[in-house]
PyMOL commands that place a pseudoatom at each C-alpha (Angstrom):
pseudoatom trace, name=CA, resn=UNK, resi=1, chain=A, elem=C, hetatm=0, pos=[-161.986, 145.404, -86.501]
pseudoatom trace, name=CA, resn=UNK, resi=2, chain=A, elem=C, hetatm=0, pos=[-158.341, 146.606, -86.243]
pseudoatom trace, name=CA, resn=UNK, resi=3, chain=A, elem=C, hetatm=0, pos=[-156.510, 148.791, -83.792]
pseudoatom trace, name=CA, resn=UNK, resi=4, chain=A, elem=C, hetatm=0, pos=[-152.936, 150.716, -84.624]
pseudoatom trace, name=CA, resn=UNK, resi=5, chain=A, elem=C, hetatm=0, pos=[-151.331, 151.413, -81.439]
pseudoatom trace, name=CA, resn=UNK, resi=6, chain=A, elem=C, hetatm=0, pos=[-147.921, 153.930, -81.810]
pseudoatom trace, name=CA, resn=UNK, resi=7, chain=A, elem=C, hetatm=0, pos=[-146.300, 156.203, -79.731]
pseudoatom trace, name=CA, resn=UNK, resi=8, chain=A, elem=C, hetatm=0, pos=[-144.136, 154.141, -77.764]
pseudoatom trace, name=CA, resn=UNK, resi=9, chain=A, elem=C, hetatm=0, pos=[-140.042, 154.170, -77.690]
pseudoatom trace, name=CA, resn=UNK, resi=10, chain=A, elem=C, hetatm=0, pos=[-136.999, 153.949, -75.315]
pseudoatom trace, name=CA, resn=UNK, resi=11, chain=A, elem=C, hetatm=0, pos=[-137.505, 156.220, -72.241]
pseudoatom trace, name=CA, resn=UNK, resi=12, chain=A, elem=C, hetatm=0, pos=[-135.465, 156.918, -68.681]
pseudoatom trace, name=CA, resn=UNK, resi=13, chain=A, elem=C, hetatm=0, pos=[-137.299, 155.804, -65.352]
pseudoatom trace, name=CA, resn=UNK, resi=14, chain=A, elem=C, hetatm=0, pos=[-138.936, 158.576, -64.124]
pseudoatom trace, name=CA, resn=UNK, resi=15, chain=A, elem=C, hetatm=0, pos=[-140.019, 159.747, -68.143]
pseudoatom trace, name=CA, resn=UNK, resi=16, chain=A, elem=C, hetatm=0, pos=[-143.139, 160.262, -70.079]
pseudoatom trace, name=CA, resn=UNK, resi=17, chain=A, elem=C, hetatm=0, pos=[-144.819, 158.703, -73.123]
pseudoatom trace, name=CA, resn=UNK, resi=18, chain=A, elem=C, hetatm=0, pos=[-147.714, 159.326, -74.747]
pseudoatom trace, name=CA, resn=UNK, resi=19, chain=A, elem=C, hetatm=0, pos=[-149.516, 156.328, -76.842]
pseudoatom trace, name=CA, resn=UNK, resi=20, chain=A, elem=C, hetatm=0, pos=[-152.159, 156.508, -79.166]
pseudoatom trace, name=CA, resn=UNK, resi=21, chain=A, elem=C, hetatm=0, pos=[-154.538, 153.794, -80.132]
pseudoatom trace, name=CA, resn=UNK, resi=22, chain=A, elem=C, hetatm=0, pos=[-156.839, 154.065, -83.752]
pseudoatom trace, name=CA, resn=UNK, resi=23, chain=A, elem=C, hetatm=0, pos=[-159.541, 151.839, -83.624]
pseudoatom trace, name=CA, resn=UNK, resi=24, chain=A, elem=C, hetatm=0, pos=[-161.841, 151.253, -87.069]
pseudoatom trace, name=CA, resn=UNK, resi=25, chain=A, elem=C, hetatm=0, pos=[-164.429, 148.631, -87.865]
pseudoatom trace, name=CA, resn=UNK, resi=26, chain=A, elem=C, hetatm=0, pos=[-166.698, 149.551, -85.226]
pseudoatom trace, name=CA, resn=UNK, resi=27, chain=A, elem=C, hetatm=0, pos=[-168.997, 151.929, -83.398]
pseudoatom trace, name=CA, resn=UNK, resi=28, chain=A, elem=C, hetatm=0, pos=[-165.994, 153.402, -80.856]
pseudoatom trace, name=CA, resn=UNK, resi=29, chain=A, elem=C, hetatm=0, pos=[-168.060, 155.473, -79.412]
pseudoatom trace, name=CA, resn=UNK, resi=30, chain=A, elem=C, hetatm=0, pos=[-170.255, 153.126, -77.582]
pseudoatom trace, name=CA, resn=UNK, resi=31, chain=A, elem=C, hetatm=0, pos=[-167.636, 150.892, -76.679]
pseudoatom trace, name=CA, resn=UNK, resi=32, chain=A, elem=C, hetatm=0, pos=[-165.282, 150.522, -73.102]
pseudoatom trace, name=CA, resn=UNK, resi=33, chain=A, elem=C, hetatm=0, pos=[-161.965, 150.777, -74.271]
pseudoatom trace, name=CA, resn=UNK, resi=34, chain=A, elem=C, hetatm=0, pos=[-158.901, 149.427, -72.702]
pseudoatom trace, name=CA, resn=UNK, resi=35, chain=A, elem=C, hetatm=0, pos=[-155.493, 149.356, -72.564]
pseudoatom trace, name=CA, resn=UNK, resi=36, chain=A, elem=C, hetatm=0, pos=[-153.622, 146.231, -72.033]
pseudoatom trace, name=CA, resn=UNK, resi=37, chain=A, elem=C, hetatm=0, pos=[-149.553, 145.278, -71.189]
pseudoatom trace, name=CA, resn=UNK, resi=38, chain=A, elem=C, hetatm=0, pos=[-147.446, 142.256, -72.406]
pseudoatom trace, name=CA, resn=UNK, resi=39, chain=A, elem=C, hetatm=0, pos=[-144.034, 142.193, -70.676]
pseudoatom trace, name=CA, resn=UNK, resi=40, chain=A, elem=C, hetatm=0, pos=[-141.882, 139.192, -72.077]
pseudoatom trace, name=CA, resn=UNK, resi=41, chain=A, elem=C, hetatm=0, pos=[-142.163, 135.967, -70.360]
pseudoatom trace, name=CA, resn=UNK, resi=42, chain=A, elem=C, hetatm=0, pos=[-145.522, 137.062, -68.591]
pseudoatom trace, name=CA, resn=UNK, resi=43, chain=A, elem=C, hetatm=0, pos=[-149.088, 137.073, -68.944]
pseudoatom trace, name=CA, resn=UNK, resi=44, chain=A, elem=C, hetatm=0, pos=[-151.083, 140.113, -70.386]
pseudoatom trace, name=CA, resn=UNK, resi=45, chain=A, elem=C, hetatm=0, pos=[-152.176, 142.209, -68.069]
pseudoatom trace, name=CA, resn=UNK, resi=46, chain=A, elem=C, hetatm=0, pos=[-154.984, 145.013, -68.160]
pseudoatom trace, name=CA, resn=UNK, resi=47, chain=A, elem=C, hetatm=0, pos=[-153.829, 148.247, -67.481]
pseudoatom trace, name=CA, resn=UNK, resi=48, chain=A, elem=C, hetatm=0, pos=[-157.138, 150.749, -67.513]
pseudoatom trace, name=CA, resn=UNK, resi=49, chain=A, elem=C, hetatm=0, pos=[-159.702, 151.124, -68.852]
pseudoatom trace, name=CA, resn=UNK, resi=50, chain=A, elem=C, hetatm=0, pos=[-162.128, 153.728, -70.295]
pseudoatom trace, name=CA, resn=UNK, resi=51, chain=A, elem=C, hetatm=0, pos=[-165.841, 153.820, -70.731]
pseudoatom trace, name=CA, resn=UNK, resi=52, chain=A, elem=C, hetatm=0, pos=[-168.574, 155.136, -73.343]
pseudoatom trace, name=CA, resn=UNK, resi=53, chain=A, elem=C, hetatm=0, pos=[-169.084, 157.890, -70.245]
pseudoatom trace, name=CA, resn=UNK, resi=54, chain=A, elem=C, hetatm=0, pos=[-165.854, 158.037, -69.837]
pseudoatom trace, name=CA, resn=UNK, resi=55, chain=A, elem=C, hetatm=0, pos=[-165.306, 156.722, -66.575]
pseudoatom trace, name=CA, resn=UNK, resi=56, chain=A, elem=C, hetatm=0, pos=[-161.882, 155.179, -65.795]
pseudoatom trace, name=CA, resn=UNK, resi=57, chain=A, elem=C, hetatm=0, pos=[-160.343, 152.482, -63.820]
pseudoatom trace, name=CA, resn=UNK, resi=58, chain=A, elem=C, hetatm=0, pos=[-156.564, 151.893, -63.659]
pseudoatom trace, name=CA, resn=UNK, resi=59, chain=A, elem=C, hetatm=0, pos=[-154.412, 148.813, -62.619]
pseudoatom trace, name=CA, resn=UNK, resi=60, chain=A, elem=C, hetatm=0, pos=[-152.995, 149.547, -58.922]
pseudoatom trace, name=CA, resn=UNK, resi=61, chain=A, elem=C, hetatm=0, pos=[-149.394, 149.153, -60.340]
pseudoatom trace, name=CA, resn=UNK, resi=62, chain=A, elem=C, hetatm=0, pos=[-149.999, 152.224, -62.336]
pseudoatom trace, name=CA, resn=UNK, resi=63, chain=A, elem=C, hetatm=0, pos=[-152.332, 154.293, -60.606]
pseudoatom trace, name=CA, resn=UNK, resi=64, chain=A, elem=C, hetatm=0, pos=[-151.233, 158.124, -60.225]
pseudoatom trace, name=CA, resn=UNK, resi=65, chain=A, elem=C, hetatm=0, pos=[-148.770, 157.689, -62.839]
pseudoatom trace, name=CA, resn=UNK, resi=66, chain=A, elem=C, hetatm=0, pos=[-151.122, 156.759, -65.877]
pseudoatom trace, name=CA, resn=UNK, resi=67, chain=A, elem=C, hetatm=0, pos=[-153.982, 158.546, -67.241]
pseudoatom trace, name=CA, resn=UNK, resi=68, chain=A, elem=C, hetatm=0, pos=[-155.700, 156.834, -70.161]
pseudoatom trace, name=CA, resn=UNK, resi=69, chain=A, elem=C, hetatm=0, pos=[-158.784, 159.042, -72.294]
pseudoatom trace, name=CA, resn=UNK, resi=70, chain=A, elem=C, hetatm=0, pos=[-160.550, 158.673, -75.442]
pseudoatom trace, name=CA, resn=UNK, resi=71, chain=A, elem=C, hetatm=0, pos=[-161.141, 161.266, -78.440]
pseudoatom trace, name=CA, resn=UNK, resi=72, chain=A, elem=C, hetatm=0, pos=[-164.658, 159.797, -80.139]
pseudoatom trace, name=CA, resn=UNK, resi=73, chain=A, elem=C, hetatm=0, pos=[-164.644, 162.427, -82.996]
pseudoatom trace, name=CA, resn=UNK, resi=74, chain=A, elem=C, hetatm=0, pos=[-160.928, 160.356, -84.558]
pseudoatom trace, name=CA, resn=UNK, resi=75, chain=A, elem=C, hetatm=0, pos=[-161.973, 156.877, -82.802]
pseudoatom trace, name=CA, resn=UNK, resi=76, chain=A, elem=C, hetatm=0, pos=[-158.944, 157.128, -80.467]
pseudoatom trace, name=CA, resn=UNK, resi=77, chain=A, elem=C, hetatm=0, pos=[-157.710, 156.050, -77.024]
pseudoatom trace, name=CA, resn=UNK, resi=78, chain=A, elem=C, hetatm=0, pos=[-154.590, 157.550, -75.365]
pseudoatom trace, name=CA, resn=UNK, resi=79, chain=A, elem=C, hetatm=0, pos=[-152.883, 156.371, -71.986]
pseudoatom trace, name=CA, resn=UNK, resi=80, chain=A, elem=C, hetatm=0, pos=[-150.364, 159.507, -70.618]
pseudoatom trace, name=CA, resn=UNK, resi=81, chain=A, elem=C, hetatm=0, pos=[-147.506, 157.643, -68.777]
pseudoatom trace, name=CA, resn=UNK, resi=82, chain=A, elem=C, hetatm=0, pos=[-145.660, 159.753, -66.215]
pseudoatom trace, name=CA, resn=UNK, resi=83, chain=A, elem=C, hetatm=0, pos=[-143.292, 158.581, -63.961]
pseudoatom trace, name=CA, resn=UNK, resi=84, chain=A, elem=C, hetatm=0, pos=[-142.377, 155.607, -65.911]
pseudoatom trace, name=CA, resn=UNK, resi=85, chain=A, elem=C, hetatm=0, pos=[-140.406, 152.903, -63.807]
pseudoatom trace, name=CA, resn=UNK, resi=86, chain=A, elem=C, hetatm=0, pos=[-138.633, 149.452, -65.679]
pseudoatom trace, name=CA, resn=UNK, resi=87, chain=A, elem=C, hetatm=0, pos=[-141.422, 147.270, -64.769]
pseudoatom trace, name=CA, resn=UNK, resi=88, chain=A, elem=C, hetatm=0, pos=[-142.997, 149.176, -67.319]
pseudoatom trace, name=CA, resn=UNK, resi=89, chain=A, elem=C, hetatm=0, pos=[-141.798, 147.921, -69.752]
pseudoatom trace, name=CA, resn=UNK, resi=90, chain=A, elem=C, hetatm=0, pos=[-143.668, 145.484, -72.150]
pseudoatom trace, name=CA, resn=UNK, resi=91, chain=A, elem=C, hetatm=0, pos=[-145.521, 145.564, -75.471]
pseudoatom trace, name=CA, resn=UNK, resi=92, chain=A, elem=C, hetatm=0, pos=[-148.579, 147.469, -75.253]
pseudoatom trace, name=CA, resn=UNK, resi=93, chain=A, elem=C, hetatm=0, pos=[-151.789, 147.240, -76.765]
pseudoatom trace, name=CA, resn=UNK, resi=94, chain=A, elem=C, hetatm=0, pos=[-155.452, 148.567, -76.972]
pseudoatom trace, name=CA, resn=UNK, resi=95, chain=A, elem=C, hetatm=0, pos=[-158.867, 146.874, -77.282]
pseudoatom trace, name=CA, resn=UNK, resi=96, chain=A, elem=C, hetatm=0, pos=[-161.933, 146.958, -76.306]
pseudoatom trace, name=CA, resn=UNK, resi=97, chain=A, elem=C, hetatm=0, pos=[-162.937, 145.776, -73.274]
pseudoatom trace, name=CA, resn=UNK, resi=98, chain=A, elem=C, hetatm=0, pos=[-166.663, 144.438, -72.194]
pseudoatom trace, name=CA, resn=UNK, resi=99, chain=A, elem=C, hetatm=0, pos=[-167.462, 142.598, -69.347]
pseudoatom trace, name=CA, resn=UNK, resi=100, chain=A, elem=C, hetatm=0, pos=[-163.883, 142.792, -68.246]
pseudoatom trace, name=CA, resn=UNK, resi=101, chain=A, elem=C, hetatm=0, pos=[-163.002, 140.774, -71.100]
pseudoatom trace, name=CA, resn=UNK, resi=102, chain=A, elem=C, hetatm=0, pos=[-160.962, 141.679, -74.404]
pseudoatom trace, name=CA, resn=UNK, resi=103, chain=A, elem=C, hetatm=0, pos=[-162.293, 141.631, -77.973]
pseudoatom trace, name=CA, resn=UNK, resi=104, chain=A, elem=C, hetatm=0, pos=[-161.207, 138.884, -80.263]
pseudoatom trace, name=CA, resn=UNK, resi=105, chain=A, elem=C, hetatm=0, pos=[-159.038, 141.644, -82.655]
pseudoatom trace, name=CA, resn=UNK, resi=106, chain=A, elem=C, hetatm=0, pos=[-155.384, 142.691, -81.482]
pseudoatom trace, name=CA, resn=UNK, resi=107, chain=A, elem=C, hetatm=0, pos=[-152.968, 145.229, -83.044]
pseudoatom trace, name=CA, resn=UNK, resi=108, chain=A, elem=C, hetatm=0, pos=[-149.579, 144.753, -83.475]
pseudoatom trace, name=CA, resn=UNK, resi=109, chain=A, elem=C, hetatm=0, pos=[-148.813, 146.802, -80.350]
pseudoatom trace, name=CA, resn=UNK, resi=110, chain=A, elem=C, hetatm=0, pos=[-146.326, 149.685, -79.356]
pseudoatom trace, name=CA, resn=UNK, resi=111, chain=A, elem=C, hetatm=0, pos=[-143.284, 148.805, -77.188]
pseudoatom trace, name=CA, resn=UNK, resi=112, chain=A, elem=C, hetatm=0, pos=[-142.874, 150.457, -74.346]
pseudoatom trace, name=CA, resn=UNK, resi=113, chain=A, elem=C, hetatm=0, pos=[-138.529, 150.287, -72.742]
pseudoatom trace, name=CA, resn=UNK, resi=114, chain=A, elem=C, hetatm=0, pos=[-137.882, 151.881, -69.567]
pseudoatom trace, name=CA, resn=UNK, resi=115, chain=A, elem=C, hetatm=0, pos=[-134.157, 151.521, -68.824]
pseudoatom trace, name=CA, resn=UNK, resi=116, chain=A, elem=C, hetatm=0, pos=[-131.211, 153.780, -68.336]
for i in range(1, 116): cmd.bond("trace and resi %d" % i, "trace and resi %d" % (i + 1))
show_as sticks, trace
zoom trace
């Protein structure tokens, strides 16, 4: 199992970012997907999350501003940030996510710096 999250960067408050997540090692498609947030000196934090139906659910902190989706054909999860604010900023990473839980596998993650 391995996920390669990119896509993220330094960005203004109020900015956009798009991130990308490639997943391999196992059947994606059938899988809930997730996205999950690290900021430094805190706990990781889910963020939303994506279904096999595609159903989403989204973290209140980021709801409106956030979209996440999933492209089954390249075994990929995005999450669209609009509207970025600082407490956005952390390390970011994908996984799966069943029973509200994480898999075992992480990436490396994409950092994510919202700051003027």
């Amino acid at each position: 199992v391995q996920f390669v999250e990119s896509g993220g960067g330094l960005v203004q408050p109020g900015g956009s970012l798009r991130l990308s997540c490639a997943a391999s090692g196992f059947i994606f498609s059938i899988y809930s997907m997730a996205w999950y947030r690290q900021a430094p000196g805190k706990q990781r934090e889910l963020v939303a999350t994506i279904a096999s139906s595609r159903s989403t659910m989204y973290a209140d902190s980021v709801k409106g501003r956030f979209t996440i989706s999933r492209e089954n054909a390249k075994n990929t999860v995005y999450l669209q940030m609009n509207s970025l604010k600082p407490e956005d900023t952390a390390v970011y990473y994908c996984n799966t996510n069943v029973g509200g839980r994480p898999g075992d596998y992480w990436g490396q993650g994409t950092q994510v710096t919202v700051s003027s």
